[in-house]
VOMI-703693 format. One record per residue (C-alpha): residue in one letter; x, z, y. Coordinates in steps of 0.5 Angstrom, whole numbers, plus 500, padded with zeros to 3 digits. Example, Ala and Ser with C-alpha at 12.3 -4.5 7.8 and 13.67 -1.06 7.14 Angstrom:
A; 525; 516; 491 .
S; 527; 514; 498 .
This chain:
X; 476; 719; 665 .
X; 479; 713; 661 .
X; 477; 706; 663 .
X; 474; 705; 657 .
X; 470; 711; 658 .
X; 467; 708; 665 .
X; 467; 701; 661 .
X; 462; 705; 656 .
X; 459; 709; 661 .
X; 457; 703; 665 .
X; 454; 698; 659 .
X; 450; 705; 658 .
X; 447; 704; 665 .
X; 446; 697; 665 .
X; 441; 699; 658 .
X; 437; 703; 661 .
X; 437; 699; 667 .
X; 434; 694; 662 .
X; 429; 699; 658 .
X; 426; 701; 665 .
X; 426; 694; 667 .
X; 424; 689; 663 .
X; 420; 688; 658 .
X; 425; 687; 653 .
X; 424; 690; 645 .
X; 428; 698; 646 .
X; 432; 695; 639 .
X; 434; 689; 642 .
X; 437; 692; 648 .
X; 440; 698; 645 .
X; 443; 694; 639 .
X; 446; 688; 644 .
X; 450; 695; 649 .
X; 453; 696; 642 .
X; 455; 690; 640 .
X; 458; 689; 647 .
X; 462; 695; 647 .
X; 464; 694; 640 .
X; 466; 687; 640 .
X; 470; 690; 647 .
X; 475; 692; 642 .
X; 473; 700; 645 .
X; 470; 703; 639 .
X; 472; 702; 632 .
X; 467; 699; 626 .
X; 467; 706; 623 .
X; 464; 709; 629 .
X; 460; 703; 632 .
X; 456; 703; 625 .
X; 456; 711; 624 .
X; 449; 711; 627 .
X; 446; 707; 620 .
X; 449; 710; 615 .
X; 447; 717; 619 .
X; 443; 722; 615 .
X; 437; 722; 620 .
X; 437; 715; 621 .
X; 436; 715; 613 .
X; 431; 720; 613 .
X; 426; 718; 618 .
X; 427; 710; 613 .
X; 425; 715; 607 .
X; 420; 719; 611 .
X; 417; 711; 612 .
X; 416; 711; 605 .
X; 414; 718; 603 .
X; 408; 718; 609 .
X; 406; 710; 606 .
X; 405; 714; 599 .
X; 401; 719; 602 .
X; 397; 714; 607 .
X; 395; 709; 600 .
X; 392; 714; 596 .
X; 388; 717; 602 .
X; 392; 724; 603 .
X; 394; 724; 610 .
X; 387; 720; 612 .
X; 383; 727; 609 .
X; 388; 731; 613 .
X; 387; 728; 619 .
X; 380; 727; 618 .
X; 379; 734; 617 .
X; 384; 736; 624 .
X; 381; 731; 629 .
X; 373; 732; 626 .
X; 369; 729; 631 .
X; 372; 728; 636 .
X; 369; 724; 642 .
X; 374; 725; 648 .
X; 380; 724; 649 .
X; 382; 731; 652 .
X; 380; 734; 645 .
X; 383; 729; 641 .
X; 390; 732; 643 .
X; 388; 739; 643 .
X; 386; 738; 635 .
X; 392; 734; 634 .
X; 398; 739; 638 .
X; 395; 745; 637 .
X; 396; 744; 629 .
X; 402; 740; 629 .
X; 406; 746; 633 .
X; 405; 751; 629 .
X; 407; 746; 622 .
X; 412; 743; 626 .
X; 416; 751; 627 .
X; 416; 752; 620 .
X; 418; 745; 616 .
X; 423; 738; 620 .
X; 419; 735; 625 .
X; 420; 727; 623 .
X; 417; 728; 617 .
X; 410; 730; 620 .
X; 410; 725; 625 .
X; 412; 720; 620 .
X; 405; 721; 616 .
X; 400; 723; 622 .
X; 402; 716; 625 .
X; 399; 710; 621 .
X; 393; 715; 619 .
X; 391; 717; 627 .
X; 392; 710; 629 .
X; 386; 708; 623 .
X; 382; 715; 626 .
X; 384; 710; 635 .
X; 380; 705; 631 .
X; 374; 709; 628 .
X; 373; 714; 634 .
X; 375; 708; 639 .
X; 380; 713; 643 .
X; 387; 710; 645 .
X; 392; 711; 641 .
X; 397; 711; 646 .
X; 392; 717; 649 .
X; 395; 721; 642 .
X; 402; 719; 640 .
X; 407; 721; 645 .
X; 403; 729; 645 .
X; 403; 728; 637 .
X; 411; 727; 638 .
X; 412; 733; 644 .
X; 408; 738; 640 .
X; 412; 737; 633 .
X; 418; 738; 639 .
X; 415; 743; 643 .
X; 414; 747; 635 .
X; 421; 745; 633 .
X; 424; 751; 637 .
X; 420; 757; 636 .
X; 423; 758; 629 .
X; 431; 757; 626 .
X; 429; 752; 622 .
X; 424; 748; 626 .
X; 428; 744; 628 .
X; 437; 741; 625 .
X; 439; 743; 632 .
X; 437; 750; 631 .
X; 441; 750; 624 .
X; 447; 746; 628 .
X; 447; 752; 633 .
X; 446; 757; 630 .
X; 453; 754; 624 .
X; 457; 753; 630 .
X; 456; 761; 632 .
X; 458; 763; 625 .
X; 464; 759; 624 .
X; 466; 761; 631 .
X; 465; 769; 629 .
X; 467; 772; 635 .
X; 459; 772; 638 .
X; 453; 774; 633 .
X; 448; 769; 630 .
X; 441; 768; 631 .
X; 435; 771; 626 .
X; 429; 766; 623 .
X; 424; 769; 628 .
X; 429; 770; 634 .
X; 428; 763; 639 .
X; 421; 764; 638 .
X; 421; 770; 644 .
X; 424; 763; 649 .
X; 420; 758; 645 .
X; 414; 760; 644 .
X; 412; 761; 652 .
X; 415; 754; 652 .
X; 410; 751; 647 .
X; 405; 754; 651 .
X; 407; 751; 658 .
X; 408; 745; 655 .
X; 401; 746; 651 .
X; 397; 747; 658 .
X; 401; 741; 661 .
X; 399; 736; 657 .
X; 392; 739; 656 .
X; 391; 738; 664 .
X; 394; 732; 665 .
X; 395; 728; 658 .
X; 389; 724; 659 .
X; 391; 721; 668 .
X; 399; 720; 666 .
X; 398; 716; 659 .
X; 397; 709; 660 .
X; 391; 706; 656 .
X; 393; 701; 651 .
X; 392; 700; 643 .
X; 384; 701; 645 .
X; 381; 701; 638 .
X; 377; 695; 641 .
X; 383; 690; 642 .
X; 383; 688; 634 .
X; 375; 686; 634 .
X; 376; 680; 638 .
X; 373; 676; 632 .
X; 366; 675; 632 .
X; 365; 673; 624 .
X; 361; 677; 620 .
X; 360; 680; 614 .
X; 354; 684; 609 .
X; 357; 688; 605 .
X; 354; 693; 600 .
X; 356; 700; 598 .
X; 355; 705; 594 .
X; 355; 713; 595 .
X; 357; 715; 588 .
X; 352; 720; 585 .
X; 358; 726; 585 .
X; 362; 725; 591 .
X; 362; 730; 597 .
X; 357; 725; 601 .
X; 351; 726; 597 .
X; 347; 731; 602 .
X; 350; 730; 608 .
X; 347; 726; 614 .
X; 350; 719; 615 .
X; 353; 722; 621 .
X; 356; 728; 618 .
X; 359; 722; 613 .
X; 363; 718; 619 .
X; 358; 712; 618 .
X; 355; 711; 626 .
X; 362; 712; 628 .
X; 366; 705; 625 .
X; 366; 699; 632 .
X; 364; 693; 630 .
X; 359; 696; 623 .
X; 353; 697; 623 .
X; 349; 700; 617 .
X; 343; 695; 617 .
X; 339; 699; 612 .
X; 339; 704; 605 .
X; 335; 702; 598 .
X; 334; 708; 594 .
X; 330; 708; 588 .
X; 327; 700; 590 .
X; 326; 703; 596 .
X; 328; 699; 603 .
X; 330; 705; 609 .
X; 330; 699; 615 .
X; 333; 702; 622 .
X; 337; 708; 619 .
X; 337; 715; 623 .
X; 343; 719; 625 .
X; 340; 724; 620 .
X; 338; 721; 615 .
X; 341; 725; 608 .
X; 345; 720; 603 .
X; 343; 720; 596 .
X; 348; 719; 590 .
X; 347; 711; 587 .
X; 345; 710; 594 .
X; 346; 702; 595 .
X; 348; 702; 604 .
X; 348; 695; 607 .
X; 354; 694; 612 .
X; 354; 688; 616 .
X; 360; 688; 620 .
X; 368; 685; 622 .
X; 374; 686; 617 .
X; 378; 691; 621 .
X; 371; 696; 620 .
X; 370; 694; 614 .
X; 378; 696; 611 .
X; 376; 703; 614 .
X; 369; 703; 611 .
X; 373; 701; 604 .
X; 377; 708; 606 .
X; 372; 713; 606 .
X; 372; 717; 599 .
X; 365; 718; 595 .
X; 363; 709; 597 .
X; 365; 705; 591 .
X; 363; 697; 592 .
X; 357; 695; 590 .
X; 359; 690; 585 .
X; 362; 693; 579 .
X; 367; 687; 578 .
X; 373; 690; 581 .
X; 374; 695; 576 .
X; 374; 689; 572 .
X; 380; 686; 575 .
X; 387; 686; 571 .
X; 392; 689; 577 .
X; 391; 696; 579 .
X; 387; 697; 584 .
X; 393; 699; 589 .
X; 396; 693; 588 .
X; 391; 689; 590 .
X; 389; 686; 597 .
X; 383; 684; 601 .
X; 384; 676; 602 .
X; 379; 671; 606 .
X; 378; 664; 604 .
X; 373; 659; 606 .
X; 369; 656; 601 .
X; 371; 647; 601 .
X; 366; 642; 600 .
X; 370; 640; 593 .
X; 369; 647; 590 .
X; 366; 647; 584 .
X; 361; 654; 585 .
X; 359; 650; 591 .
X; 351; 650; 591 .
X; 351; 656; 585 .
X; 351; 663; 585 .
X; 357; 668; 584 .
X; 355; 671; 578 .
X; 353; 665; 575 .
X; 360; 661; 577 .
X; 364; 666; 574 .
X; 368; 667; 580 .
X; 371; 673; 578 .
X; 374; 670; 571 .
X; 375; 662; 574 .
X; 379; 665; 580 .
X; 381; 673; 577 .
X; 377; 675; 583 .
X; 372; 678; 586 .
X; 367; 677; 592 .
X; 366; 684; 595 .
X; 363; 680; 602 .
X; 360; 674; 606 .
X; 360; 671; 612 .
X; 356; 664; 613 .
X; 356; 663; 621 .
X; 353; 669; 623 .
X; 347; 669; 618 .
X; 345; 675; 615 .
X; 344; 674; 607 .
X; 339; 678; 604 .
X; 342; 678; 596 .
X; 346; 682; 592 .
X; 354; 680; 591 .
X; 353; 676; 585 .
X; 346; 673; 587 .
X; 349; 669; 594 .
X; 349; 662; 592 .
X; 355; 660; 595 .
X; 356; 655; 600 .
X; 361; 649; 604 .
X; 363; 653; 609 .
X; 362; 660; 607 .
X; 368; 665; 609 .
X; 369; 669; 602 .
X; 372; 677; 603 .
X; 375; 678; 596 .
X; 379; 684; 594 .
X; 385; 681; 589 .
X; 393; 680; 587 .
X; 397; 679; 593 .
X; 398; 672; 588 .
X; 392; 670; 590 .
X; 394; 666; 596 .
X; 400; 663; 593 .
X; 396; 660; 588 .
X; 391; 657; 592 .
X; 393; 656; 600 .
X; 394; 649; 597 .
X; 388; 649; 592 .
X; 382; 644; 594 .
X; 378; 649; 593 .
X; 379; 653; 598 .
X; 379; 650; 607 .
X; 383; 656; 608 .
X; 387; 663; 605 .
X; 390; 668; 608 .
X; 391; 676; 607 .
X; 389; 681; 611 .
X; 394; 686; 613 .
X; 394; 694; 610 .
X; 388; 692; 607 .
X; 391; 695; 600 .
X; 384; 700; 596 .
X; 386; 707; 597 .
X; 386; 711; 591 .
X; 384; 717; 591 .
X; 385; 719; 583 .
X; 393; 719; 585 .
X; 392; 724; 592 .
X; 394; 730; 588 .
X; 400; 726; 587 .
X; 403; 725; 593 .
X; 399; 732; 596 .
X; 405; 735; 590 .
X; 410; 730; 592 .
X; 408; 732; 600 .
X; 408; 740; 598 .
X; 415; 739; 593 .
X; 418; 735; 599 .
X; 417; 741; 604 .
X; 418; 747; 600 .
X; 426; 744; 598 .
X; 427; 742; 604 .
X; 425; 749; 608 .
X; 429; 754; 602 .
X; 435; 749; 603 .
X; 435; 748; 596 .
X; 436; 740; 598 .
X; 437; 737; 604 .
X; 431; 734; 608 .
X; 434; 727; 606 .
X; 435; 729; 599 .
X; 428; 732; 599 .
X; 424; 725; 602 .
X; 427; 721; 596 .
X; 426; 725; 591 .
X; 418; 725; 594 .
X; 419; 718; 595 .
X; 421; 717; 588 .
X; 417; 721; 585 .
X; 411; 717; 589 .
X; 414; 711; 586 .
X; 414; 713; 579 .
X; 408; 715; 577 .
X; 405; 708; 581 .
X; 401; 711; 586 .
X; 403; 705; 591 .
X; 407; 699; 590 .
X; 414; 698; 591 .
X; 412; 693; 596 .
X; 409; 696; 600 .
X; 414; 702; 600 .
X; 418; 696; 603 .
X; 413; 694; 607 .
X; 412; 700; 610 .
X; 419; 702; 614 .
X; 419; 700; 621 .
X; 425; 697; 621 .
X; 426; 696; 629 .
X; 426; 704; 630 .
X; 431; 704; 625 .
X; 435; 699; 629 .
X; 435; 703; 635 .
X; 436; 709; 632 .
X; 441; 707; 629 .
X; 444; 703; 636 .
X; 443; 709; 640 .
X; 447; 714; 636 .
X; 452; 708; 636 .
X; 451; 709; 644 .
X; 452; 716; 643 .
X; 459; 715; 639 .
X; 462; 711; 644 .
X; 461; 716; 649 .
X; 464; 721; 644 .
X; 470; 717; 642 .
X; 472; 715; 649 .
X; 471; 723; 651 .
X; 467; 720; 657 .
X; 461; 725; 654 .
X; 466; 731; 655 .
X; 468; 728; 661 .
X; 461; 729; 664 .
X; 460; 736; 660 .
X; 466; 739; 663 .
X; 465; 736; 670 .
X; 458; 739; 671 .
X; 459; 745; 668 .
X; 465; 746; 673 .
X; 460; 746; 678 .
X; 457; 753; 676 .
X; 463; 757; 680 .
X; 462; 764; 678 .
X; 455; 765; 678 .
X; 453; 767; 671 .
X; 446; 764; 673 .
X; 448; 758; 675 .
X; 452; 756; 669 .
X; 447; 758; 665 .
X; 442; 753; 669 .
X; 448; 747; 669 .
X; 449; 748; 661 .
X; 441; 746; 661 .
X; 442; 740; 666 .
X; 448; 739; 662 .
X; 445; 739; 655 .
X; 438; 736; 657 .
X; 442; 729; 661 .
X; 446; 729; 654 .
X; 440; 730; 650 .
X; 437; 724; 653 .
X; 443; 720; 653 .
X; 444; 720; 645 .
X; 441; 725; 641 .
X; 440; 733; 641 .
X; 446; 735; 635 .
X; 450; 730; 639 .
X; 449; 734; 645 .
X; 449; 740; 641 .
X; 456; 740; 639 .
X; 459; 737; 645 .
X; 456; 743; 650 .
X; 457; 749; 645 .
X; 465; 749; 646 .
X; 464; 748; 654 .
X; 459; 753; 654 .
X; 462; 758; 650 .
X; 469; 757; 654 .
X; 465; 759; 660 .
X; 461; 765; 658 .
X; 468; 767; 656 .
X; 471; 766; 663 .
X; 465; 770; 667 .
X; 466; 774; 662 .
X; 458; 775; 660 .
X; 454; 774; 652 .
X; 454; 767; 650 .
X; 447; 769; 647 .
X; 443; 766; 654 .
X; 448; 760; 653 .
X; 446; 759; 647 .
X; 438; 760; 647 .
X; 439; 755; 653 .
X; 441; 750; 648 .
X; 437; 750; 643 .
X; 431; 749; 649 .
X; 434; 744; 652 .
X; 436; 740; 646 .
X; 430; 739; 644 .
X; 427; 738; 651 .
X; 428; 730; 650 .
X; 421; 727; 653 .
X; 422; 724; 659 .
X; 426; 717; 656 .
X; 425; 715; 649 .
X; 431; 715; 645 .
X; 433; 721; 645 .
X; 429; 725; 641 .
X; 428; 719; 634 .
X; 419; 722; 633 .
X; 419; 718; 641 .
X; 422; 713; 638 .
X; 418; 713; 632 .
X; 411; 713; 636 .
X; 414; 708; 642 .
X; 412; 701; 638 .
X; 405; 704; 635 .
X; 402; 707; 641 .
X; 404; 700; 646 .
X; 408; 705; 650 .
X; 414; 702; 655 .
X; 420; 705; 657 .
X; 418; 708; 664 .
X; 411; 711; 660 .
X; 415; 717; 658 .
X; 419; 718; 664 .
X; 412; 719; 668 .
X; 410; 725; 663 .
X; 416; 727; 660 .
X; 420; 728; 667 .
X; 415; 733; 669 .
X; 415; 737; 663 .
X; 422; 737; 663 .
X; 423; 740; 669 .
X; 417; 746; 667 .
X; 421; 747; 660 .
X; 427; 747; 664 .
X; 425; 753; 670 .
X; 422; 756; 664 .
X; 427; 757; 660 .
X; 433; 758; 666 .
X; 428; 764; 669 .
X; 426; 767; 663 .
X; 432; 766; 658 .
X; 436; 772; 662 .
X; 431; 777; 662 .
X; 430; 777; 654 .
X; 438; 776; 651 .
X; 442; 780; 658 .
X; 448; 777; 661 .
């Protein structure tokens, strides 16, 4: 191996030195290895910046967006709502999130499920008071584990299988064929995370952390008189389950129902009174079938979905000061409108539009993200600011990014396009037809995932330009002898340890060459070598930068470096023996 090649290797080394040692942010680590080794004068700019115009690395950008139009018109919240129901342990929570996932994720591109399933599971953590870290990374392993089971379940699979038809001396694979290996892989892997799922996952991202702030609010819903919620009971209906909400009482037909039961049946037109903190409220508002109270915000210029939950403080020199809502005109003096109150803990007994406002009174409004801009230094208000994610679901546009979602997974499973072709045509489409704002969709993409992956597959080509990635392959596999098992074996260490270091196409493409000039010296079927690939490439559990969904559900789960050695070790050494004893009992050497 060259001195470049130690050179690269080693500032590899020190970078995963740094992600299990410190506490160091994986895209600032991973984007400072590569702008060493590129200002070192080893790898040219077109290779150091290949991994940000890589076409995964956009995909997953898309994918972003894509999955925020389906979360603001309530789409994935429905779909998640109806896979994890009522769940209430931790246990349970995963076997409803990885048992429908698997199977999804063997039929259409894994990225594109975990991108939509995250920001509505971190919604379901706060509701159901379950640690989102306890949910991600099994969200993240059952799209992997699922990937393997068909040809089309995953790119690496495709990759592989192109590379057998271009070399023409050994036979491709059917759309069915890894299911024989994959399969019992997606049940082991199953059964382990069901058993110790819930010990070696850490606990952070507790719902509860975001309900620090004791102020207050009473808020009235009301249930639409056609909705799905007319007859069902208040807890069927999800309103005992909101931390930080609690359901003070129902008026229905001027009459008062105090001290609310479980099993109570809502009615259409019945008025709900809440009194709870902004985070619960937000999820409240997400609920299909409530509408506000108040009939002013259908009256607002700006579309719903452009609109934002904003919290401003009544000041002494405001005119409304010492009149009510309805009668100061709040909407038509401010374009506006007061959806809750809070007043120091007080609970306030009239309608919206009956409250006479007072110094001091935190107003909940829903209005123009404008709003803030024009008033943060107004007279009128002590303070302004908006609340994040607080945009109003829009339901009335969910059989639009329900299509855009469907057209997505059907072009990209025919090969009519590509998966990137298809996320921006759904992307687009989303955005056309305004089923949420533009700036959202911006909002949306989480740029420092995007930053590491794309750091990280800039890693992966200096090890590849430098030939160290080869070196590494070559040199392990050589070990095997003449041993057909213990090369097949070492083709999986070999593949696994690659796939960890940059990405499994990239460990794909190294190893199949090696793998088939071995086959051929011990004179054995390629096929085991081959289906041991396909396993061990997607076998990336145990550090996160290997496989880009861990890498996506690093940040919103709180997780460390070290979280997904501690799982993912273990699972990789149960795939790895499974795959090593089994694989030559179904495709013989």
């Amino acid at each position: 191996m060259t001195l470049e090649g130690w050179f690269v290797l080693g500032v590899i080394l020190i970078c995963l030195i740094l992600l299990v040692g410190t506490s160091i942010s994986v895209d600032i680590i991973l984007f400072a290895g590569l702008a060493v080794i590129f200002i070192s004068g080893i790898l040219p700019a077109e290779q150091a910046l290949s991994g940000f115009s890589n076409e995964g690395m956009l995909t997953v950008a898309v994918l972003y967006i894509v999955a925020a139009g389906l979360k603001e018109t309530g789409v994935i919240h429905y779909i998640v709502g109806k896979v994890m129901g009522d769940a209430k342990t931790v246990k349970r929570a995963q076997l409803r999130i990885m048992s429908p996932v698997m199977v999804m994720s063997a039929f259409m591109n894994n990225t594109p499920i975990v991108a939509s399933f995250i920001p509505a599971l971190e919604r379901w953590s706060r509701i159901s008071q379950i640690q989102v870290s306890k949910i991600l990374i099994p969200l993240s392993y059952s799209a992997i584990l699922g990937g393997t089971c068909t040809l089309i379940g995953t790119s690496t699979n495709l990759i592989i299988n192109g590379l057998m038809i271009q070399n023409g001396s050994v036979e491709t694979l059917g759309l069915f064929e890894p299911a024989l290996i994959g399969i019992p892989v997606a049940i082991a892997g199953f059964i382990y995370l069901m058993l110790f799922g819930d010990r070696l996952l850490p606990e952070r991202g507790s719902s509860m952390d975001t309900f620090q702030d004791p102020r207050e609010y009473t808020i009235e819903m009301i249930v639409e008189a056609e909705s799905a919620l007319t007859g069902k009971t208040i807890e069927d209906a999800g309103l005992r389950n909101l931390p930080g909400l609690y359901l003070m009482e129902i008026q229905r037909n001027k009459r008062t129902i105090p001290a609310v039961g479980p099993y109570e049946l809502l009615k259409g037109n019945d008025r709900l009174i809440f009194t709870g903190i902004v985070d619960s409220i937000i999820d409240l508002r997400q609920i299909s079938g409530l509408v506000p109270a108040t009939d002013q915000v259908f009256k607002l210029n700006a579309p719903r979905n452009e609109r934002e939950m904003i919290e401003a403080v009544v000041s002494r020199s405001n005119p409304l000061a010492g009149r009510t809502i309805k009668d100061g005109n709040f909407r038509d003096r401010y374009d506006a409108v007061v959806i809750a109150v809070s007043r120091s803990g007080e609970r306030i007994d009239e309608k919206i539009g009956d409250i006479t406002l007072k110094m001091g009174d935190v107003l909940l409004l829903e209005a123009h993200p404008n709003f803030v801009s024009k008033y943060r230094n107004s007279s009128d208000f002590y303070l302004v600011s908006s609340i994040e994610d607080s945009t109003p679901v829009t339901y009335e546009k969910a059989w639009l990014a329900g299509l855009s979602l469907a057209g997505m997974v059907v072009l990209a499973a025919t090969g009519i396009l590509s998966m990137l072709q298809a996320a921006i045509v759904a992307g687009g489409f989303l955005l056309v037809t305004k089923s949420f704002r533009y700036s959202t969709a911006l909002e949306s993409v989480d740029w420092r995932v995007l930053i590491a992956i794309a750091s990280a597959l800039g890693l992966g080509s200096a090890l590849e330009y430098t030939g160290t990635a080869e070196y590494l392959a070559t040199n392990l596999l050589s070990l095997a002898g003449d041993n057909p098992t213990l090369a097949l074996a070492l083709t999986y260490v070999t593949t696994w340890l690659l796939t960890e270091m940059i990405t499994n196409n990239a460990a794909a493409v190294l190893v199949f060459p090696v793998a088939l000039s071995l086959a051929a010296t011990l004179g054995v079927d390629f096929m085991p070598f081959a289906m041991v690939m396909i396993v061990a490439a997607s076998a990336s559990f145990s550090t996160p930068i290997g496989y880009q969904t861990n890498l996506m559900v690093l940040g919103p789960g709180g997780y460390q470096f070290t979280d997904f050695t501690k799982i993912g070790l273990p699972l990789n050494l149960i795939v790895g023996l499974i795959a090593v004893s089994l694989i030559p009992y179904i495709w013989n050497f």
